[in-house]
The first five atom37 places (N, CA, C, CB, O) and aatype in JSON, in Angstrom:
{
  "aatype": [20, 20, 20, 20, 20, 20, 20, 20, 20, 20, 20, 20, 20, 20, 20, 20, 20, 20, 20, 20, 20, 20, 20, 20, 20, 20, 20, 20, 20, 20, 20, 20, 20, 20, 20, 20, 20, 20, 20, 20, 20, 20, 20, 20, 20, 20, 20, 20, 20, 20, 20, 20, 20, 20, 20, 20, 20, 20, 20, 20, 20, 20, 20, 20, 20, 20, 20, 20, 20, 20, 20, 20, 20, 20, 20, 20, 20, 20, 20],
  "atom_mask": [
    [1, 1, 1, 1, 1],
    [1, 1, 1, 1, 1],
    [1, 1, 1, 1, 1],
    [1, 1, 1, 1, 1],
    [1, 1, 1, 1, 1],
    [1, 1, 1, 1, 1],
    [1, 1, 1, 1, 1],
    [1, 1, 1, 1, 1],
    [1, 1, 1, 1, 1],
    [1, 1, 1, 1, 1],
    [1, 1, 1, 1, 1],
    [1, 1, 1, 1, 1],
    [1, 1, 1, 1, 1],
    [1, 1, 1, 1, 1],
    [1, 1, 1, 1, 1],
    [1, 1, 1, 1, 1],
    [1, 1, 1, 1, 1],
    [1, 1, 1, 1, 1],
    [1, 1, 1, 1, 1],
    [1, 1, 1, 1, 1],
    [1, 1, 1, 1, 1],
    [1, 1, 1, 1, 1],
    [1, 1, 1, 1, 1],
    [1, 1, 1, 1, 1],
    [1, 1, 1, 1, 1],
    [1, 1, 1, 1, 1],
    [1, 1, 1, 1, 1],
    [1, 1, 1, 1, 1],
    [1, 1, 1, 1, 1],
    [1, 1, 1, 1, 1],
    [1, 1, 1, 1, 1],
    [1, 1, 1, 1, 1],
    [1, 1, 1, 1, 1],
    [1, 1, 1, 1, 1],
    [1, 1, 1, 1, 1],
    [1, 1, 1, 1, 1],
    [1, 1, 1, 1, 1],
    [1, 1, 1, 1, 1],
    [1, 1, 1, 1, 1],
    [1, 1, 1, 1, 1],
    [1, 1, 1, 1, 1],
    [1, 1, 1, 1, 1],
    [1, 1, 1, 1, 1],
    [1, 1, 1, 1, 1],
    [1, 1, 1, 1, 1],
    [1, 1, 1, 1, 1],
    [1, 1, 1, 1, 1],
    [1, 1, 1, 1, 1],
    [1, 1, 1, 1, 1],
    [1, 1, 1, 1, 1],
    [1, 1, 1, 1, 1],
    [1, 1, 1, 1, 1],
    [1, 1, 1, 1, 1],
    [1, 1, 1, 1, 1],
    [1, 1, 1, 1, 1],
    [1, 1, 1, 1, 1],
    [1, 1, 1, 1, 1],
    [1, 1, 1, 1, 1],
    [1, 1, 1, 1, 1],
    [1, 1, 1, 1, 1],
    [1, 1, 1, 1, 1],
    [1, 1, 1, 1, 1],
    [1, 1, 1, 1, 1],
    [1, 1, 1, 1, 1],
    [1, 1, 1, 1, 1],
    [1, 1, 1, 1, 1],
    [1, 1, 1, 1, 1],
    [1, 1, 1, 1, 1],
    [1, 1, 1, 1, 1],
    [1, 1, 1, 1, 1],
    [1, 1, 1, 1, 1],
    [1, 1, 1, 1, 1],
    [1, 1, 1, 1, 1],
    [1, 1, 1, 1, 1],
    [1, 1, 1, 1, 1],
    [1, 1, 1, 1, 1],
    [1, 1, 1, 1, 1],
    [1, 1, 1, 1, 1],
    [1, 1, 1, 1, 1]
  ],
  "atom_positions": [
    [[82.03, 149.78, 96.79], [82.24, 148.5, 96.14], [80.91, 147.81, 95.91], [83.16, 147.62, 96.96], [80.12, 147.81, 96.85]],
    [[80.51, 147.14, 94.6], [79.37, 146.43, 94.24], [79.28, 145.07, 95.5], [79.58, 145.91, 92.49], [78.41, 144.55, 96.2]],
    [[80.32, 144.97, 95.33], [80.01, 143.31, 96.79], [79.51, 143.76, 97.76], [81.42, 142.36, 97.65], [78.53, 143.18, 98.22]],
    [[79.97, 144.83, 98.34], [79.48, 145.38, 99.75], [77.93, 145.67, 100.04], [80.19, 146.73, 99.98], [77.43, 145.65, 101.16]],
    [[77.18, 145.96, 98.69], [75.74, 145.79, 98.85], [74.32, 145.13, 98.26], [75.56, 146.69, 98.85], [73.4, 145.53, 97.55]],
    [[74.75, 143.7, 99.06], [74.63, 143.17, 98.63], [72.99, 142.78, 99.41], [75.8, 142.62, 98.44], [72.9, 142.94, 100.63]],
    [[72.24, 142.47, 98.93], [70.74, 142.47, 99.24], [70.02, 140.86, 100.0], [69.99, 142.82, 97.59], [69.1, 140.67, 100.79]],
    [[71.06, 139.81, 99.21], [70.43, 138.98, 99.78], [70.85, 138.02, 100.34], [69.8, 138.67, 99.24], [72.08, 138.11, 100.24]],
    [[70.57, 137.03, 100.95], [70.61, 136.27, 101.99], [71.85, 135.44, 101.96], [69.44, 135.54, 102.07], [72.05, 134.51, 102.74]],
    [[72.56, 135.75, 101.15], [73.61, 134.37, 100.73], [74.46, 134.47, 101.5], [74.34, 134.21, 99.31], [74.68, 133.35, 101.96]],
    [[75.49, 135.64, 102.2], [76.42, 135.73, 103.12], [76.02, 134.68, 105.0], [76.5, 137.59, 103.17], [76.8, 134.14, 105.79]],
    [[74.52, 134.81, 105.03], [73.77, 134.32, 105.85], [74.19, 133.03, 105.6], [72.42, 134.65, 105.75], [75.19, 132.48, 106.07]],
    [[73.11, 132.43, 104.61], [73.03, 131.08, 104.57], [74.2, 129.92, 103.62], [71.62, 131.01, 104.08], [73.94, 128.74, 103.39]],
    [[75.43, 130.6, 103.2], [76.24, 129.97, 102.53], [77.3, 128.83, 103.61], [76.96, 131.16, 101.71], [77.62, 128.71, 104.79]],
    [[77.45, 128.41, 102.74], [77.57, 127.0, 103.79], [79.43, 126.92, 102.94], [75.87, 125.05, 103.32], [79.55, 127.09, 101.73]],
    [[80.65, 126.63, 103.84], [81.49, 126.48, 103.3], [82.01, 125.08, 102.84], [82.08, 127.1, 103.89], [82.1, 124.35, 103.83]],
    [[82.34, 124.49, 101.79], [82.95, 123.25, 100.69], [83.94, 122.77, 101.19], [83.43, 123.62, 99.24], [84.3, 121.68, 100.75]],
    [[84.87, 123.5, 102.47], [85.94, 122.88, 103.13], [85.68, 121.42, 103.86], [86.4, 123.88, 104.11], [86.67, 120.68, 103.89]],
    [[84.46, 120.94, 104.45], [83.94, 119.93, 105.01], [84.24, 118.4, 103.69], [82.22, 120.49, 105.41], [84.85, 117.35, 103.47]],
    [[83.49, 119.12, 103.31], [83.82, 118.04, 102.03], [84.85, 118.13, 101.28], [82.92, 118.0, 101.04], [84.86, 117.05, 100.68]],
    [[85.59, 118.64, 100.99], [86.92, 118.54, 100.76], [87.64, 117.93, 101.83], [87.42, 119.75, 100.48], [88.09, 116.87, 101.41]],
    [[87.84, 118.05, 102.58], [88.74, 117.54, 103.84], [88.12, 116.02, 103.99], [88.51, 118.61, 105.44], [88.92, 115.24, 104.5]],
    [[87.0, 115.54, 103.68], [86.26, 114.28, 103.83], [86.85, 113.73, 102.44], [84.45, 114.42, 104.0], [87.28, 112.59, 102.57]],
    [[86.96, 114.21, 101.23], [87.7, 113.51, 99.8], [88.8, 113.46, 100.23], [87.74, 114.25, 98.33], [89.38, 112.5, 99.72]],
    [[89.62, 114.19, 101.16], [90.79, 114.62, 100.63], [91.35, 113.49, 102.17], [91.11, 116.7, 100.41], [92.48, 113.13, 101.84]],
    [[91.14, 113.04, 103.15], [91.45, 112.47, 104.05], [91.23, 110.18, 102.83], [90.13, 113.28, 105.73], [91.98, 109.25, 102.53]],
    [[89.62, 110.58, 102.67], [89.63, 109.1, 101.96], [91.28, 109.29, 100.46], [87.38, 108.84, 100.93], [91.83, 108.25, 100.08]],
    [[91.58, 110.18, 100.11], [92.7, 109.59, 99.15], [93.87, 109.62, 99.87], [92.93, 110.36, 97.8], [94.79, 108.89, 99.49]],
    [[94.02, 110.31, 100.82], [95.23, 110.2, 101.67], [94.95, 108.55, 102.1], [95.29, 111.47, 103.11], [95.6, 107.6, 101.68]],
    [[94.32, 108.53, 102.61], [93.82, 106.7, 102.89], [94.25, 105.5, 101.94], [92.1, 106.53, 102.75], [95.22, 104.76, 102.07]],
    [[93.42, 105.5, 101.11], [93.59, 104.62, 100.02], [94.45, 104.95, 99.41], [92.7, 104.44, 99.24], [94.96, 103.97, 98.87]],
    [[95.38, 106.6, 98.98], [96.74, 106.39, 98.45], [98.01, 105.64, 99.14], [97.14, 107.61, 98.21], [98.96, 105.09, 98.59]],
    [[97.73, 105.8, 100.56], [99.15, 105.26, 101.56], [98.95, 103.51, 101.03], [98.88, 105.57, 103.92], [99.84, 102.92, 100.42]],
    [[97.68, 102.93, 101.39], [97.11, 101.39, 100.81], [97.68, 101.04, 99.8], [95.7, 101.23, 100.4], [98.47, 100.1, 99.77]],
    [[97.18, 102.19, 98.2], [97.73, 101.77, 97.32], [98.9, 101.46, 97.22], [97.54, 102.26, 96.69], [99.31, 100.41, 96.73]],
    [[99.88, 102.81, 97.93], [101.63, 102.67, 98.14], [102.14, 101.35, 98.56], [102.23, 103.66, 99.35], [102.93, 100.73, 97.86]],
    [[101.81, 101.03, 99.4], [102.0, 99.96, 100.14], [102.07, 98.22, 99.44], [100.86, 100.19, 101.09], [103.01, 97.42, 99.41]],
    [[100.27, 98.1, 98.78], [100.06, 97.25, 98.7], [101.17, 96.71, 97.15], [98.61, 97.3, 98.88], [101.55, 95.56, 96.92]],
    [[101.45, 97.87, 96.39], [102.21, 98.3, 94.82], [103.51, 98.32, 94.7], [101.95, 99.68, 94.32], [104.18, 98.16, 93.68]],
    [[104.02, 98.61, 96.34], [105.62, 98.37, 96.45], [105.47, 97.42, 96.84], [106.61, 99.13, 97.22], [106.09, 96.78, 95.99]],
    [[105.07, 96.64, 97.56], [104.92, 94.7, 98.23], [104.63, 94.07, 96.5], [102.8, 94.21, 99.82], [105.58, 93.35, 96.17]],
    [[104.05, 94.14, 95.91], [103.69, 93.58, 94.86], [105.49, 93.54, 93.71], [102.15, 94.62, 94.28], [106.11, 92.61, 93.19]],
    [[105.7, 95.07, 93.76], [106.88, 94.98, 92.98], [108.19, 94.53, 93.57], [107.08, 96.16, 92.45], [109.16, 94.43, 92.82]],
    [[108.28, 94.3, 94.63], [109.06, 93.42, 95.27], [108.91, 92.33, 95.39], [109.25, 93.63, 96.14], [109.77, 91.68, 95.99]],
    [[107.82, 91.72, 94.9], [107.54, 90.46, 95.28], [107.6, 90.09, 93.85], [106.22, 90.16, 96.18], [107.96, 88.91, 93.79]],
    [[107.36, 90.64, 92.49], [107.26, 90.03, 90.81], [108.97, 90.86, 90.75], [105.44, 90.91, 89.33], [109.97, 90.22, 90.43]],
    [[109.0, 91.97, 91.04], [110.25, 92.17, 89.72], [110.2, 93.1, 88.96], [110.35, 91.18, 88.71], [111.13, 93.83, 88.62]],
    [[108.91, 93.15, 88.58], [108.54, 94.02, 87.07], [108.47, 95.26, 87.91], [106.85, 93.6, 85.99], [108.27, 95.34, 89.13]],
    [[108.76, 96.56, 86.71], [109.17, 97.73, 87.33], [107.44, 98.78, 87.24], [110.78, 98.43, 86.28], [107.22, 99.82, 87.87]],
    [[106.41, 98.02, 86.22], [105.19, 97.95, 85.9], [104.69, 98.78, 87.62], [104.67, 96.15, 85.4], [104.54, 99.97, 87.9]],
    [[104.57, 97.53, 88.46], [104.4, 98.36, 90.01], [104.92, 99.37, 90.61], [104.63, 97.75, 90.91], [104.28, 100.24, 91.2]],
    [[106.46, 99.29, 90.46], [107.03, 100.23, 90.87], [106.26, 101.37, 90.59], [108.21, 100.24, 90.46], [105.85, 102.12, 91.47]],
    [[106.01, 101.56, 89.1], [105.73, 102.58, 88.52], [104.03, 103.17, 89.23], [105.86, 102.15, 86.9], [103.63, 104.32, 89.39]],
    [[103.58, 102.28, 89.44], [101.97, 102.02, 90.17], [101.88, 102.28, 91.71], [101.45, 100.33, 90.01], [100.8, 102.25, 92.29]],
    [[103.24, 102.59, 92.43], [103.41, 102.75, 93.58], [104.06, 104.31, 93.43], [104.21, 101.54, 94.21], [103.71, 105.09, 94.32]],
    [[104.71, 104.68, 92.69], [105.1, 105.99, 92.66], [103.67, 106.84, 92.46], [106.24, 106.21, 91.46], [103.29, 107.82, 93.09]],
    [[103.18, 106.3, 91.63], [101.72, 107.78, 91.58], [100.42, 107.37, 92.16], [101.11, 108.3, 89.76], [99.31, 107.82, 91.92]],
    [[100.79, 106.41, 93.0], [99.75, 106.25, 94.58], [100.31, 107.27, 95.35], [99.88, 104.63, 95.62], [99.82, 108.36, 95.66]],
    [[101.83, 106.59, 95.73], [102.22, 108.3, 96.85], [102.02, 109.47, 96.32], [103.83, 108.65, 97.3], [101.92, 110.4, 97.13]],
    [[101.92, 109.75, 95.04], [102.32, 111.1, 94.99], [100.38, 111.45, 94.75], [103.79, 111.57, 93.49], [100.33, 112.66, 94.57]],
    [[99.39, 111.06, 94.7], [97.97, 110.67, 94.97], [98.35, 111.2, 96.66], [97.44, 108.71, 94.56], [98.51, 112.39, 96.95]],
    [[98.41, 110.36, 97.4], [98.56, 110.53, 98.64], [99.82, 111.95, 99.33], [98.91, 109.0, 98.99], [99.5, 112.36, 100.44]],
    [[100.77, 112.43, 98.87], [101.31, 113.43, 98.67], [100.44, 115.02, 98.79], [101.84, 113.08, 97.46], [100.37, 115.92, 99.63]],
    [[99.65, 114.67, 96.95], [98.6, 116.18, 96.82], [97.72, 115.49, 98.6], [96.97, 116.26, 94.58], [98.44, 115.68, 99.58]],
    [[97.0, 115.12, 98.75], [96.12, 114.61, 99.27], [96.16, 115.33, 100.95], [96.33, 113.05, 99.01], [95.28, 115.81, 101.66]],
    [[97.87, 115.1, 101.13], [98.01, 115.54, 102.5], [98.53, 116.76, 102.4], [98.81, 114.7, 103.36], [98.76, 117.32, 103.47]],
    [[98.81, 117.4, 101.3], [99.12, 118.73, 100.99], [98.12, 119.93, 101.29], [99.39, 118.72, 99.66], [98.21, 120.94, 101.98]],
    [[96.98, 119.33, 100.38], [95.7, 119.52, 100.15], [95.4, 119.7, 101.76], [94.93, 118.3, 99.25], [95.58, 120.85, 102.15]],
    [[94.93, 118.65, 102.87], [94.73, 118.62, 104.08], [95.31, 119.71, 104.8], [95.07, 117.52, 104.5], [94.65, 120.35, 105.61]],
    [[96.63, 119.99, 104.53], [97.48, 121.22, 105.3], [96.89, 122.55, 104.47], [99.48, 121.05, 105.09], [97.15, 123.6, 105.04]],
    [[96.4, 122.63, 103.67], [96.07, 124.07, 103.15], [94.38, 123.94, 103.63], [96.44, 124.36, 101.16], [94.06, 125.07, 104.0]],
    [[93.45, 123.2, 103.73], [92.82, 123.22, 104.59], [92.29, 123.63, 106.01], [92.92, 122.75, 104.45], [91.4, 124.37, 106.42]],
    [[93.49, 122.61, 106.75], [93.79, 123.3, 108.55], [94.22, 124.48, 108.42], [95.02, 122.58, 109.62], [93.95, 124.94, 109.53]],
    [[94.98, 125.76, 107.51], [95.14, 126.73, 107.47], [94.19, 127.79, 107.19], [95.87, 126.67, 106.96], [94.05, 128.88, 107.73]],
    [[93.39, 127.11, 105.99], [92.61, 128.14, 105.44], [91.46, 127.52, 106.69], [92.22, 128.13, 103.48], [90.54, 128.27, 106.37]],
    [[91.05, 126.96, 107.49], [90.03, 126.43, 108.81], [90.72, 127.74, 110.12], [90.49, 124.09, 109.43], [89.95, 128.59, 110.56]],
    [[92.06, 127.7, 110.52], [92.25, 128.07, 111.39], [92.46, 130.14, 111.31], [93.31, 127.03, 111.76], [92.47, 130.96, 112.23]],
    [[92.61, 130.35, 109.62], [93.25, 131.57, 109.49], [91.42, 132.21, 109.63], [94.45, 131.82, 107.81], [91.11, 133.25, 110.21]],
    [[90.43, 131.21, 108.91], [88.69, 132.14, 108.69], [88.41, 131.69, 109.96], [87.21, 131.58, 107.27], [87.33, 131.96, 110.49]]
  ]
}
């Protein structure tokens, strides 16, 4: 196999993107639950369905977010 000989240093010094992902992916889990929150209080409090609508695709923001996090701790615990 061409991968298998491979000459230089990169298997060494490659650094894995899971760190930072899990650091994006924890801040939108964050600020999506906030957004949820603050968007259903708001549309309960006016009426207009405008929020509602602004609170459904915060959770689902926060949804991928913690999805995302669980395929993380897997792909962390399986390498």
């Amino acid at each position: 196999m061409w991968l298998r000989d491979r000459e230089g240093t990169e298997p060494l010094t490659a650094r894995s993107p899971l760190g930072a992902r899990r650091i994006l992916s924890l801040v939108a889990l964050v600020l999506g639950v906030l957004a949820t929150v603050f968007f259903f209080l708001r549309a309960m409090s006016t009426g207009e369905s405008v929020w509602a609508w602004e609170a459904v695709i915060a959770a689902a923001v926060a949804v991928i977010a913690a999805v995302d996090l669980a395929v993380i701790r897997r792909r962390r615990t399986r390498g």
